[in-house]
C-alpha positions in Angstrom: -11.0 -2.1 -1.1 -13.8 -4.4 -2.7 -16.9 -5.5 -0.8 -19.1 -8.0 -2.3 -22.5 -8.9 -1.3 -24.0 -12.1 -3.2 -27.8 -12.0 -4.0 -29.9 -14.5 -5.5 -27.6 -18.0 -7.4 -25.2 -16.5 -10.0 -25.9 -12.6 -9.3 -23.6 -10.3 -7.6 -23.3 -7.0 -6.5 -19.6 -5.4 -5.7 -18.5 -2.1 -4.6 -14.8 -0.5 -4.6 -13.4 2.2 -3.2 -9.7 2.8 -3.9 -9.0 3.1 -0.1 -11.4 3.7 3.2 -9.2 6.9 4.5 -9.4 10.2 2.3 -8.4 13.3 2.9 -10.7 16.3 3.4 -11.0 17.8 -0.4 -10.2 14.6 -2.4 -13.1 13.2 -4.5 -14.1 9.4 -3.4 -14.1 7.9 -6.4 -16.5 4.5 -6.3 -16.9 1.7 -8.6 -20.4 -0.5 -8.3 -20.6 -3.7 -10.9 -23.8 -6.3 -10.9 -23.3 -9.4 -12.6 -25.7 -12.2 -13.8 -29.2 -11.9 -14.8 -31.5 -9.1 -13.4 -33.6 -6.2 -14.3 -32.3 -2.4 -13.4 -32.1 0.6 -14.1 -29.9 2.8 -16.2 -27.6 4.0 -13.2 -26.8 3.4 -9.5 -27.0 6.1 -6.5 -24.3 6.7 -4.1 -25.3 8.6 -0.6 -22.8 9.4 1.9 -24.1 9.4 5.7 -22.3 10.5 8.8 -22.2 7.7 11.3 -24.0 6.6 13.6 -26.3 9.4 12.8 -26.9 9.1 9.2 -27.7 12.7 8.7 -27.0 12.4 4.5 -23.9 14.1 3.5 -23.8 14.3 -0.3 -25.2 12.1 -3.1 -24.5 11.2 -6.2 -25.3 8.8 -9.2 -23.1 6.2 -10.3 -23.2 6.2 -14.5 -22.8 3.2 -16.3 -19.2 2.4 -17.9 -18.2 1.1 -21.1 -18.3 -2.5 -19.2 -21.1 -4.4 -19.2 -22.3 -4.5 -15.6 -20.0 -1.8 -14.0 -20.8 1.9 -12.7 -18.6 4.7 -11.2 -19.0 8.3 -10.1 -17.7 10.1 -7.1 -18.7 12.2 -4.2 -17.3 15.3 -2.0 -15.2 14.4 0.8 -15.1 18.1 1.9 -16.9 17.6 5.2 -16.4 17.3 8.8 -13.9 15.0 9.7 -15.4 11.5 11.6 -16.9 7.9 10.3 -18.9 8.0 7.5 -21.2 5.1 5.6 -21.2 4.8 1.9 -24.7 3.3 1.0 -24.9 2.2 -2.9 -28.4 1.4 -4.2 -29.3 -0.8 -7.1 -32.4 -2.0 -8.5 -32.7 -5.7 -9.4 -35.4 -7.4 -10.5 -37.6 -4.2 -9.3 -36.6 -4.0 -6.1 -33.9 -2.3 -4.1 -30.9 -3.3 -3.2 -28.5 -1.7 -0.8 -24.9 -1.9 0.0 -22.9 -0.5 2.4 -19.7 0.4 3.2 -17.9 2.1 6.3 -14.6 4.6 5.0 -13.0 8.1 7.3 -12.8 11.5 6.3 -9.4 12.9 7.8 -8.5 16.5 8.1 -5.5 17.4 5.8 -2.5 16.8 8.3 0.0 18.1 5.7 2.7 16.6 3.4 5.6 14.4 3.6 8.4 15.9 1.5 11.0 13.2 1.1 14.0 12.1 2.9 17.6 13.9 3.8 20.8 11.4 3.6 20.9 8.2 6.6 23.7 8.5 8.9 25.2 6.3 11.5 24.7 7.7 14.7 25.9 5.8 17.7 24.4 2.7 17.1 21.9 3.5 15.4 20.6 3.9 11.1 19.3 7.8 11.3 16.7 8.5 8.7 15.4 11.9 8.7 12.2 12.2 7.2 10.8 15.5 6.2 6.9 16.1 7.3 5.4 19.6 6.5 2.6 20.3 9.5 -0.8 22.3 9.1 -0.8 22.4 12.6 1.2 21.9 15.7 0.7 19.2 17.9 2.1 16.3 19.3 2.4 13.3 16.4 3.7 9.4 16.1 5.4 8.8 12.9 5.9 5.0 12.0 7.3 3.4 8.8 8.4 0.5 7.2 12.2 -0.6 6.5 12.6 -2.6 3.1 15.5 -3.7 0.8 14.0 -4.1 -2.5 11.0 -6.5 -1.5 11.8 -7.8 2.2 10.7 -5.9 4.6 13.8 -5.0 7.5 12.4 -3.5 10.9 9.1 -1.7 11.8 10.4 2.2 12.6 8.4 4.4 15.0 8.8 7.6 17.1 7.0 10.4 18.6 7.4 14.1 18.6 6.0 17.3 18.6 5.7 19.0 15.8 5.3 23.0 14.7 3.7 24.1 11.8 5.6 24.4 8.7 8.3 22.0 7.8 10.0 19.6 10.5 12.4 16.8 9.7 11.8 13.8 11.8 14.1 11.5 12.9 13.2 7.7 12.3 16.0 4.8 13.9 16.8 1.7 13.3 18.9 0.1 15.6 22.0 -1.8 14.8 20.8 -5.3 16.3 18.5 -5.4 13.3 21.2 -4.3 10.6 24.6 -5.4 11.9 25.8 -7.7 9.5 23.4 -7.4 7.2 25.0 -6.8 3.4 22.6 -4.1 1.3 23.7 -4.5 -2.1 21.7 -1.2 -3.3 19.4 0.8 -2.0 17.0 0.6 0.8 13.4 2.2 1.4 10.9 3.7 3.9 7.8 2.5 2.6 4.3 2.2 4.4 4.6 5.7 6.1 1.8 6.7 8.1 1.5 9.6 10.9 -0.9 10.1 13.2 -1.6 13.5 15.1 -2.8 12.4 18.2 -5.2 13.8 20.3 -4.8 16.9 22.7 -7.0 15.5 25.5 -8.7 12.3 26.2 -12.2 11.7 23.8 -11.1 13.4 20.9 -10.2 11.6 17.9 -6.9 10.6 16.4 -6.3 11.6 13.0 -3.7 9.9 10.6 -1.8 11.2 7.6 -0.2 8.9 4.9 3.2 9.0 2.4 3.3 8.8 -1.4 2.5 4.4 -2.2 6.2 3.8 -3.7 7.5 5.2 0.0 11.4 7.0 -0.5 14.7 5.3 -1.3 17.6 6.2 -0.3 21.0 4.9 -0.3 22.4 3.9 2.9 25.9 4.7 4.3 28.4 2.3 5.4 26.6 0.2 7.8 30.1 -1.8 9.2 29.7 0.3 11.9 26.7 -0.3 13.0 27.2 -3.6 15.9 24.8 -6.7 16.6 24.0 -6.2 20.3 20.6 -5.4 22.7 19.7 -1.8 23.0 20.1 -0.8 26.6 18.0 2.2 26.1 15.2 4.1 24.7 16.5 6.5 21.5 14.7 9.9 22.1 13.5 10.8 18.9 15.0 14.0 17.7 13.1 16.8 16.1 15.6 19.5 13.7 
């Protein structure tokens, strides 16, 4: 995630962050770069304020890299879980300059721990994903549906879950497979769960799966029939 603010003709200042969700424990790792002419100093601060409060978080400086222009560092994201503001502060030409960036702080969820093998079931491509819980609660699990690069069908359900390790069952129906030939494998990519709240005002939280998603190969999907759904699937929790 890059977020570039242009100063005076031919100057620029940039900041990166590899993502704008991290999880409670994980160090945010932040990447400033000024380019063009200016006057500053030998490093960059970083602050990170709650929002809308600002109450300051944790700081840190940004030391200069081995490329001419660029600065990195990191701060603590072991803090309450909300909105936060990532403010990085330059000096150019004697002045300050500010940046700002908005990123979440979620609470660690738990872990997604692969897939077990797809099934036919009914009329219906059965993927059980496995999802370890730190807590119990009531969760919506959605992922994507790929062969090699094209993307298939959008999957969803929601369940409750326990704590400890659940296997989820994500569908896809046949109207979206039926007659389609898969050559090798298929994957679940994009995964993404969200434990949502336990009463109205409090605040969602989300959990996400490894970037490269799962593969799995898929079983013979000649049974599996190109016609409407007439109802809901009731997703299934094992």
């Amino acid at each position: 995630m890059r977020a570039l603010r242009q100063l005076k003709p031919g100057r620029e200042f940039s900041v990166t962050l590899e993502k704008y969700r991290f999880i409670q424990g994980e160090p945010i790792l932040v990447v400033a770069s000024l380019t063009g002419p200016q006057v500053i100093g030998h490093n960059l601060s970083a602050t990170l304020e709650t929002s809308p409060d600002r109450d300051k978080a944790d700081t840190a400086t940004l030391q200069s890299t081995n490329a001419t222009g660029y600065f990195e560092g990191s701060l603590s994201s072991d803090h309450e879980p909300g909105e936060y503001r990532l403010i990085i502060e330059a000096r150019v030409d004697g002045r300050p300059v500010r940046h700002g960036s908005s990123l979440t702080i979620e609470p660690d969820l738990g872990e997604f721990e692969g897939l077990s093998s797809a099934s036919i079931e009914g009329n219906d491509l059965v993927i059980p994903v496995h999802f370890s819980a730190e807590t119990s609660g009531y969760y919506s699990l959605s992922a994507q549906l790929y062969e090699e690069q094209t993307p298939i069908a959008l999957l969803q359900t929601e369940t409750a879950l326990g704590t400890g390790r659940n296997t989820i069952d994500l569908m896809a129906h046949g109207s979206v497979l039926a007659n389609h030939e898969v050559t090798g494998t298929l994957q679940v990519r994009h995964l993404q769960i969200r434990q949502l709240p336990a009463r109205p005002g409090l605040r969602t939280h989300y959990a996400f799966g490894p970037d490269a998603g799962h593969e799995f190969s898929p079983p013979d999907l000649d049974r599996l029939r190109d016609e409407p759904a007439v109802a809901l699937n009731s997703p299934t929790l094992r």
